[in-house]
VOPAGU-2260 file (C-alpha; in pm, 1 decimal, decimal comma):
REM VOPAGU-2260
SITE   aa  ch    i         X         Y         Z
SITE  UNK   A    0    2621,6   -3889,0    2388,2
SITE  UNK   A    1    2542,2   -4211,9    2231,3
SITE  UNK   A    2    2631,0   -4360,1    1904,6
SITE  UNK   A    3    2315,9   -4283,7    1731,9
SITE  UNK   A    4    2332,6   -3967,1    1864,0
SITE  UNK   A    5    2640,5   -3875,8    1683,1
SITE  UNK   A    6    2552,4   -4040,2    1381,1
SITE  UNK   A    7    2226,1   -3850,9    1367,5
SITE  UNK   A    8    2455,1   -3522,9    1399,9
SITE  UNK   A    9    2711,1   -3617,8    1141,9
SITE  UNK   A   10    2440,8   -3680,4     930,9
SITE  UNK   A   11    2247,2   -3329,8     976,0
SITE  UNK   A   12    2593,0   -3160,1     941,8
SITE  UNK   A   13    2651,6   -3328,5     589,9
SITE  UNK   A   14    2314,1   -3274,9     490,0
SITE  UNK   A   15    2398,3   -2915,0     535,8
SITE  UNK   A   16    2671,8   -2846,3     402,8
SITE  UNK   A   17    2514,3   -3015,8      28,5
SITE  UNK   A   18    2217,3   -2765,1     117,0
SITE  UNK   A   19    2472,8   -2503,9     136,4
SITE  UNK   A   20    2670,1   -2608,1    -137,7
SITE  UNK   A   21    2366,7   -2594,2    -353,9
SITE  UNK   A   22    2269,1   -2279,6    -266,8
SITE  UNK   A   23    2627,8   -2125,3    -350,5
SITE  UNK   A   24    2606,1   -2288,6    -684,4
SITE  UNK   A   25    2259,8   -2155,9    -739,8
SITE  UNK   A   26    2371,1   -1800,6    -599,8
SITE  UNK   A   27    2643,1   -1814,8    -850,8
SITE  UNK   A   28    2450,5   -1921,6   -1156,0
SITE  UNK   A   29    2210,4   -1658,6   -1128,7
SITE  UNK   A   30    2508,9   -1390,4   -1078,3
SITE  UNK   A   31    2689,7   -1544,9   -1366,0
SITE  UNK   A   32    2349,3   -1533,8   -1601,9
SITE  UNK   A   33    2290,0   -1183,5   -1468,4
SITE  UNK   A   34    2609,7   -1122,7   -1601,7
SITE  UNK   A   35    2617,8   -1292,2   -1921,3
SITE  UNK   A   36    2294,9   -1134,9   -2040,3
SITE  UNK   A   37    2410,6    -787,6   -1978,4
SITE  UNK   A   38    2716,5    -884,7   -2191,3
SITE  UNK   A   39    2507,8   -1053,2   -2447,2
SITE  UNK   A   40    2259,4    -719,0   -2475,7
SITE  UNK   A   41    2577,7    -464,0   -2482,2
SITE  UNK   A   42    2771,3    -669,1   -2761,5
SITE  UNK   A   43    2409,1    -679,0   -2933,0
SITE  UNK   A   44    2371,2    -329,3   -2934,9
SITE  UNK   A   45    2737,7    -252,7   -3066,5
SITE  UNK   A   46    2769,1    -489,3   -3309,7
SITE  UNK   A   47    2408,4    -396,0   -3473,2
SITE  UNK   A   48    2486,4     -21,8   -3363,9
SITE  UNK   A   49    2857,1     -55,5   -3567,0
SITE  UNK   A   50    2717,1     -32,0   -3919,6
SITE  UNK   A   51    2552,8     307,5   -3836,6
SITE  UNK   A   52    2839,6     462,5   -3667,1
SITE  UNK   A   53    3062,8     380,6   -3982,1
SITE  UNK   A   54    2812,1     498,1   -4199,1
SITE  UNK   A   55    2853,7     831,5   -4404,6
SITE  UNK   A   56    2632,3    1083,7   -4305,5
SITE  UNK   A   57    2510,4    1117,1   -4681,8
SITE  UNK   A   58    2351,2     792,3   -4654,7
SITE  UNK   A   59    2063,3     830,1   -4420,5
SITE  UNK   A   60    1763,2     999,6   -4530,7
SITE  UNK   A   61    1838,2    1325,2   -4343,7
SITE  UNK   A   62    2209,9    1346,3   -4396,2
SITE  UNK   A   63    2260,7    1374,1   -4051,4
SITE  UNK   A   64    2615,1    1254,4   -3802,8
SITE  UNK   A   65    2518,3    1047,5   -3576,9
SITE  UNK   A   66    2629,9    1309,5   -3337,3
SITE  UNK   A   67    2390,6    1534,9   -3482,5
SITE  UNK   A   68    2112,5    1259,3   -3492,4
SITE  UNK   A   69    2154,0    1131,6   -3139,8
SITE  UNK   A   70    2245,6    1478,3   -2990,9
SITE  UNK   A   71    1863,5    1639,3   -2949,8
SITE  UNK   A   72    1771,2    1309,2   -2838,2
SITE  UNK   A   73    2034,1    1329,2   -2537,6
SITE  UNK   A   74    1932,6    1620,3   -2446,7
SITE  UNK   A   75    1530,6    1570,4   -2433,7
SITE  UNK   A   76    1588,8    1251,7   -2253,1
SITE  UNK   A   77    1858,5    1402,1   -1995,6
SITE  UNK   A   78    1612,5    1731,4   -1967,9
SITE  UNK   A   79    1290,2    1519,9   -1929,0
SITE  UNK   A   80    1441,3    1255,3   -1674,6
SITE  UNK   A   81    1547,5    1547,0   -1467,7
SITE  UNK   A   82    1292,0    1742,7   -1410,7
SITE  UNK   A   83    1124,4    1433,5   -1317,1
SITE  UNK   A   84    1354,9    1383,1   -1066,1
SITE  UNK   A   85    1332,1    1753,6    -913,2
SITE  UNK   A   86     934,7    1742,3    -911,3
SITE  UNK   A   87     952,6    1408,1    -735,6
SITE  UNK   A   88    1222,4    1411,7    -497,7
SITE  UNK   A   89    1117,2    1612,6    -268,3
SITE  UNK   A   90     735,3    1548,5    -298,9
SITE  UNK   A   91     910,8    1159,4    -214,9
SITE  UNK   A   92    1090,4    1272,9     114,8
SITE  UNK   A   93     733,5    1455,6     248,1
SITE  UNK   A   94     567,6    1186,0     174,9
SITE  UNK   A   95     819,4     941,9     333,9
SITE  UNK   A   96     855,2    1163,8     604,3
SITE  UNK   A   97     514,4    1195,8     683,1
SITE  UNK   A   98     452,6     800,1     688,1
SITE  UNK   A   99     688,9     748,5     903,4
SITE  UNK   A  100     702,7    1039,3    1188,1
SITE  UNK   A  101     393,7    1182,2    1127,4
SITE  UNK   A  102      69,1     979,5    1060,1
SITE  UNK   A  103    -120,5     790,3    1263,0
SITE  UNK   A  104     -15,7     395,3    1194,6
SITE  UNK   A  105    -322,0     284,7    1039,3
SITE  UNK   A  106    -346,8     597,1     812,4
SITE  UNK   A  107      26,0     536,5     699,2
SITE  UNK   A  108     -59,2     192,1     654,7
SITE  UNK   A  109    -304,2     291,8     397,2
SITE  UNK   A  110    -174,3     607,2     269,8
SITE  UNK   A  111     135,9     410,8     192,5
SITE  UNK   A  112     -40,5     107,9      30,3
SITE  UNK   A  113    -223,6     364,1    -188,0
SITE  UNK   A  114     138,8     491,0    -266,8
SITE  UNK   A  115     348,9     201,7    -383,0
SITE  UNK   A  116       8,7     134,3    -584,2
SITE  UNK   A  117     142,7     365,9    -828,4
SITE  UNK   A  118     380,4     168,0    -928,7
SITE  UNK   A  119     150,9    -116,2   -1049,4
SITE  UNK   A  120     -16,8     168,2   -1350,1
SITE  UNK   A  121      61,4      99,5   -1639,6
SITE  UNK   A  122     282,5     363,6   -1841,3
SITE  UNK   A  123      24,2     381,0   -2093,2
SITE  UNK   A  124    -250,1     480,1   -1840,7
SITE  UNK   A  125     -10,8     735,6   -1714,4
SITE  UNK   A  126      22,5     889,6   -2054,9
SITE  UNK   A  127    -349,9     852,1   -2152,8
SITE  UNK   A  128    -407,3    1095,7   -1815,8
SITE  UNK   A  129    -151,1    1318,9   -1910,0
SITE  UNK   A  130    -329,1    1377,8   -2232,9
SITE  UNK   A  131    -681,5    1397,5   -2176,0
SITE  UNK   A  132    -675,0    1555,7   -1796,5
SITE  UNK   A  133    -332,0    1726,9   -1700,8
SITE  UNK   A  134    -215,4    1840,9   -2027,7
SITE  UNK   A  135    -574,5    2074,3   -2074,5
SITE  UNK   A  136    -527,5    2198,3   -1726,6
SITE  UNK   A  137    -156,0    2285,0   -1721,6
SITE  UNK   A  138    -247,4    2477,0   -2075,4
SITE  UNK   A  139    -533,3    2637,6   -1949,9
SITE  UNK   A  140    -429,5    2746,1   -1600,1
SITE  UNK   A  141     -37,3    2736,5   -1581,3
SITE  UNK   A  142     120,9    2772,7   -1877,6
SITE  UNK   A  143      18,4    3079,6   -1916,4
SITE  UNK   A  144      66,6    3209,8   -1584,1
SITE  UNK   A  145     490,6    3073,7   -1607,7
SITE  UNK   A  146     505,2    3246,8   -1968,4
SITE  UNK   A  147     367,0    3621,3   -1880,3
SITE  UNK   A  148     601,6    3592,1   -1533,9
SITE  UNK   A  149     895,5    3386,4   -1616,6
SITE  UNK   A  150     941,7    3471,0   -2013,6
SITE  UNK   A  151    1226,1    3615,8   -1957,4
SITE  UNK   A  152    1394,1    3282,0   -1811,3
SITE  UNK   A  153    1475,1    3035,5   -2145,7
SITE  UNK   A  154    1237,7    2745,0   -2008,2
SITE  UNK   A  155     922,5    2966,2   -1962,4
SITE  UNK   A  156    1009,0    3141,3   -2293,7
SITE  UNK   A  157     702,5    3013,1   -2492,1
SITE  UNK   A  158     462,8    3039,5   -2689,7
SITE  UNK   A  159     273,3    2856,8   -2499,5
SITE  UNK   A  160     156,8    2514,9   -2672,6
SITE  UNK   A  161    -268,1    2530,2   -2687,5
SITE  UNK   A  162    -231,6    2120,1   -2643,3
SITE  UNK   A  163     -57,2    2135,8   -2330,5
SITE  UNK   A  164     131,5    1859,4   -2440,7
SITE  UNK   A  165     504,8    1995,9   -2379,4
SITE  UNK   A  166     837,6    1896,1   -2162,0
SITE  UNK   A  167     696,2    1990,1   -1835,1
SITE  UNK   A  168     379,8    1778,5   -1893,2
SITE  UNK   A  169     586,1    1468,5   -2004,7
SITE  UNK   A  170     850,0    1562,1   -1633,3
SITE  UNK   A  171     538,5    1605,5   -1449,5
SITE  UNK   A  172     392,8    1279,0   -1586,0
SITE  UNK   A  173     744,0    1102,7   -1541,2
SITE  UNK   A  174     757,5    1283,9   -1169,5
SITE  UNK   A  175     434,6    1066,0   -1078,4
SITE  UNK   A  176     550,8     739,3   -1219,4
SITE  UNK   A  177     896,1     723,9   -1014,3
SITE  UNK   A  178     796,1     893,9    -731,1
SITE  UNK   A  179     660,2     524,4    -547,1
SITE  UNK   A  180    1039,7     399,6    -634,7
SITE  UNK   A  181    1160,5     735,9    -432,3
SITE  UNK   A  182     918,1     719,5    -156,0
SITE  UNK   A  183     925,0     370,9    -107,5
SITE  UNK   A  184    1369,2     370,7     -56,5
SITE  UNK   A  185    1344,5     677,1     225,8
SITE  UNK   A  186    1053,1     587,7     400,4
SITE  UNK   A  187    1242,6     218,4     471,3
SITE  UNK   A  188    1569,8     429,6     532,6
SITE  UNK   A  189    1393,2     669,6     776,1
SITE  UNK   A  190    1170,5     422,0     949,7
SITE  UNK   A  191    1537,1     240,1    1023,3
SITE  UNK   A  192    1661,8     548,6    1220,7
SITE  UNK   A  193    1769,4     449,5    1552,9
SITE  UNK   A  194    1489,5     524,3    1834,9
SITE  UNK   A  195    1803,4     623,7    2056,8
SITE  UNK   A  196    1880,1     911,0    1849,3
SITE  UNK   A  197    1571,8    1027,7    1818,6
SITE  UNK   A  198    1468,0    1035,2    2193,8
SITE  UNK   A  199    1827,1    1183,9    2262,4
SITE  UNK   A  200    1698,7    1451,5    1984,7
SITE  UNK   A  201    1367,7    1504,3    2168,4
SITE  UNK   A  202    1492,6    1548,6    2533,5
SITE  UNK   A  203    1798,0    1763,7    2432,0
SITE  UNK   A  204    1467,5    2024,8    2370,0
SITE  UNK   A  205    1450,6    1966,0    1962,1
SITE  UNK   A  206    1100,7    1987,5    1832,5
SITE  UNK   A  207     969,6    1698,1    1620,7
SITE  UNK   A  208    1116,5    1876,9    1293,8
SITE  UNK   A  209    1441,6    1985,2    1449,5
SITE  UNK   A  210    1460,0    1606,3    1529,2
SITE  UNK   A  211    1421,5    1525,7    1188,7
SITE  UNK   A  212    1656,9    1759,5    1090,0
SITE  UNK   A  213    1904,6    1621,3    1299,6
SITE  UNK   A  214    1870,5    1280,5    1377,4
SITE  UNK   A  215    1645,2    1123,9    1054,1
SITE  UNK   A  216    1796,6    1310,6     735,8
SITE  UNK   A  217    2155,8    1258,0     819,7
SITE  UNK   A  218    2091,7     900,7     908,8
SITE  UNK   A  219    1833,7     827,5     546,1
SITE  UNK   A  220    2066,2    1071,3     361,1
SITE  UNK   A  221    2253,6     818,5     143,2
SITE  UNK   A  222    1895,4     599,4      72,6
SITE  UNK   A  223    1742,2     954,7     -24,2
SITE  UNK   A  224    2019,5     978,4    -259,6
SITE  UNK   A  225    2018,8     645,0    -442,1
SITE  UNK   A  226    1645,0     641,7    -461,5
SITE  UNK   A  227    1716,9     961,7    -661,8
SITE  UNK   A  228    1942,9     821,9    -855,8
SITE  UNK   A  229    1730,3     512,3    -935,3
SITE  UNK   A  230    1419,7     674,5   -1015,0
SITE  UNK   A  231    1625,6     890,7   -1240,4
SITE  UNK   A  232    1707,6     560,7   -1442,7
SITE  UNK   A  233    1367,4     451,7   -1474,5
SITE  UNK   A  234    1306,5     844,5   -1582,0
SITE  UNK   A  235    1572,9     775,1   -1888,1
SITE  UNK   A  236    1392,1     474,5   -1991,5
SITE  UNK   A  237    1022,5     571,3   -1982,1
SITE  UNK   A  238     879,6     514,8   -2326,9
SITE  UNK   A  239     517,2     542,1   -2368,7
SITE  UNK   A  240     362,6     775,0   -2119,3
SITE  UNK   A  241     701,9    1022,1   -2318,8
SITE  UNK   A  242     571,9     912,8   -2667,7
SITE  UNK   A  243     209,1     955,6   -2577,2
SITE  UNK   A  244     240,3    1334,7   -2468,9
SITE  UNK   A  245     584,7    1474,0   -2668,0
SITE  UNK   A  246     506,2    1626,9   -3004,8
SITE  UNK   A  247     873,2    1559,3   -3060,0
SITE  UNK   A  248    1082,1    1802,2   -3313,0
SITE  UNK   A  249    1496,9    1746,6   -3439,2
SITE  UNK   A  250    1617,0    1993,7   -3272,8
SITE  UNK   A  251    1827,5    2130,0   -2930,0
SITE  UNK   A  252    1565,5    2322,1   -2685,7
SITE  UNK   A  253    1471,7    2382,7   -2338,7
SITE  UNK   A  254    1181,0    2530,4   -2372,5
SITE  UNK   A  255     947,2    2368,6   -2154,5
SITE  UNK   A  256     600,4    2506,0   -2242,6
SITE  UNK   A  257     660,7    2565,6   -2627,4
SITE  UNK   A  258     556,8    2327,9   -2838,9
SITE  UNK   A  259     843,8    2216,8   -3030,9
SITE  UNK   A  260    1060,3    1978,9   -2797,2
SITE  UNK   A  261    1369,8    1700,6   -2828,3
SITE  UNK   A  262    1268,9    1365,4   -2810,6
SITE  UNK   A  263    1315,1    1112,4   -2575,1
SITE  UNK   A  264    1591,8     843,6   -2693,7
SITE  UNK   A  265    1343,0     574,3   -2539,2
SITE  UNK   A  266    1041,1     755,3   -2753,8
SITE  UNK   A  267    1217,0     782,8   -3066,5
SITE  UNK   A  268    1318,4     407,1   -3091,5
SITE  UNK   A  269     913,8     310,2   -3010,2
SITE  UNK   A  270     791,4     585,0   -3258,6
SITE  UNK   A  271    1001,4     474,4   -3557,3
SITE  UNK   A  272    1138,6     170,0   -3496,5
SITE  UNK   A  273     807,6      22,5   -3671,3
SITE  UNK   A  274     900,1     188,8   -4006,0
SITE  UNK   A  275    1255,5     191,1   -4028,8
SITE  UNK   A  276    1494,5     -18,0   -4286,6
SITE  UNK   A  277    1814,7     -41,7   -4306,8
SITE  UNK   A  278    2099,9     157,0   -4203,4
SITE  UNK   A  279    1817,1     376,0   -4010,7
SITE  UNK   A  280    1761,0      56,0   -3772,8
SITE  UNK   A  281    2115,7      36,5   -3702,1
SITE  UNK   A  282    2082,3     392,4   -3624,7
SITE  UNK   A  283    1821,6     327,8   -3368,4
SITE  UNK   A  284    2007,0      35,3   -3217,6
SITE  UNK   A  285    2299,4     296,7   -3203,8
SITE  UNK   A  286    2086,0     523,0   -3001,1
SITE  UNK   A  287    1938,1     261,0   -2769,3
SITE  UNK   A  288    2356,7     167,8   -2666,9
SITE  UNK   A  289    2355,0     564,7   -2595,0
SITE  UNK   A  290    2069,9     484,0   -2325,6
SITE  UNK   A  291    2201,7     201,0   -2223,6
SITE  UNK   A  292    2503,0     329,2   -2112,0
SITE  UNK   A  293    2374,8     615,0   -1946,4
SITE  UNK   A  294    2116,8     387,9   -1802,1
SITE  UNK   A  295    2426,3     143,3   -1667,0
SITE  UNK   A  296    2593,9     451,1   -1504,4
SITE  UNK   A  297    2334,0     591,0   -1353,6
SITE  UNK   A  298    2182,5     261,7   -1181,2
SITE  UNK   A  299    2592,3     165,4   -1105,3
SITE  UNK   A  300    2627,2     515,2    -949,8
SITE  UNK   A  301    2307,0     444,3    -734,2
SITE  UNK   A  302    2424,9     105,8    -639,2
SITE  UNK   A  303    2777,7     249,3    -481,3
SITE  UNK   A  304    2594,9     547,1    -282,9
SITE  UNK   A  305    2333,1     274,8    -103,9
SITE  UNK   A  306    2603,1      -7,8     -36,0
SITE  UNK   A  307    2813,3     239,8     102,2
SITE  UNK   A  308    2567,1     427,8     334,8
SITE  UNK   A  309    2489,7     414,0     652,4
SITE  UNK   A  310    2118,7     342,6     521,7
């Protein structure tokens, strides 16, 4: 090796190792200001939420605790998200499964295009369908059908709302908006599954679904998972296709085709945010660190099951 040689190498070595220095320092910046601006929104939301949650109950309009303010809220978001998430998640795993073991490449390849397409709708499109189209249809056709054979279960209990515009609507509507998240996580995690395991499925005598059963679920169970768990966050934060559809009542229900129903925390905070002064602001602020929370756990829950799986 000559002299130029090695100087031509010592220089490409130092060259690289300032590229990789700045890319650390640029990795770490952006991890840092990810971090500092979920501090910065949590300490918002406290300190603005404070005033509320030392407040008397005697001086908000209503009267109400907090507790009893933010309580019907709780439960029409946590009853709205998951339904969303039982509609969807296994609709999601079909679907994946069918685009990846099932379809022709060139159908899947569009099929699956026209999927994650769905995630590109606006929310407000979502909720203008679930007005004027599914909301008339599930009143008409379903509703009434779940009330005379399930009355005697509390969701089904009725009456049934003439609108349509109930729980299950808003779920269903909510089931459609997160199910390209869902489908999107396990058909990458099943696509992944080793060929090896597969064929060993297949020539052990499995048919196509036994192979599935035993080679592709175990193997995508952990994405399957987190993708639930994810599209349940985006469930708990949904705010106008919710809004749009809810006719939204103060009180604790889960009555799914009546037409009194809890609010979502996300739809309360767009629907009177606008008009509120005062203490009731703080209030709302107080309510949005509620969701934010829950939002935080639920996304940190989904983040431990897919670094930790096998997916």
């Amino acid at each position: 090796m000559t002299i130029e040689q090695s100087a031509r190498e010592e220089r490409q070595v130092r060259v690289s190792k300032v590229g990789d220095r700045v890319f650390l320092g640029l990795s770490r910046g952006a991890g840092v200001f990810i971090l500092v601006t979920l501090a910065g929104v949590a300490l918002f939301l406290f300190r603005e939420a404070l005033p509320a949650l030392q407040a008397d109950a005697t001086e908000f309009r209503d009267s109400d605790t907090f507790l009893q303010y933010v309580g019907p809220l709780v439960v029409g978001t946590v009853l709205a998200s998951v339904l969303a998430v039982v509609l969807a998640a296994p609709l999601a795993v079909a679907v994946a499964l069918y685009l990846t073991h099932y379809a022709p490449k060139r159908l899947a390849r569009t099929f699956g295009q026209f999927v994650d397409l769905l995630a590109a709708i606006p929310s407000v499109v979502f909720g203008l369908w679930g007005i004027a189209f599914l909301a008339p249809l599930l009143a008409r056709h379903v509703y009434p059908v779940l009330h005379e054979n399930f009355g005697w279960i509390p969701l089904f209990a009725g009456p049934v709302v003439p609108s349509g515009r109930s729980m299950l609507t808003a779920g269903i509507v909510l089931a459609v908006m997160i199910l390209p998240l869902m489908t999107a996580i396990s058909r990458e995690a099943f696509s992944r599954t080793p060929r090896l395991h597969e064929e060993a499925s297949l020539a052990l005598g499995a048919t196509r679904w036994e192979m599935i059963r035993q080679a592709v679920l175990p193997f995508g169970r952990s994405a399957v998972v987190s993708g639930t768990m994810l599209g349940l966050g985006r469930a708990l934060g949904e705010t106008m296709a919710v809004a749009m559809i809810l006719s939204p009542a103060d009180l604790f229900s889960v009555n799914l085709i009546g037409p009194e129903n809890p609010n979502t925390i996300a739809a309360n905070i767009a629907l009177r945010f606008p008009e509120a002064q005062g203490l009731d602001v703080n209030r709302l602020l107080a309510t949005g660190l509620v969701l934010f929370a829950v939002t935080l756990v639920v996304n940190l829950v989904a983040r431990r099951i897919a670094s930790g799986g096998a997916a």
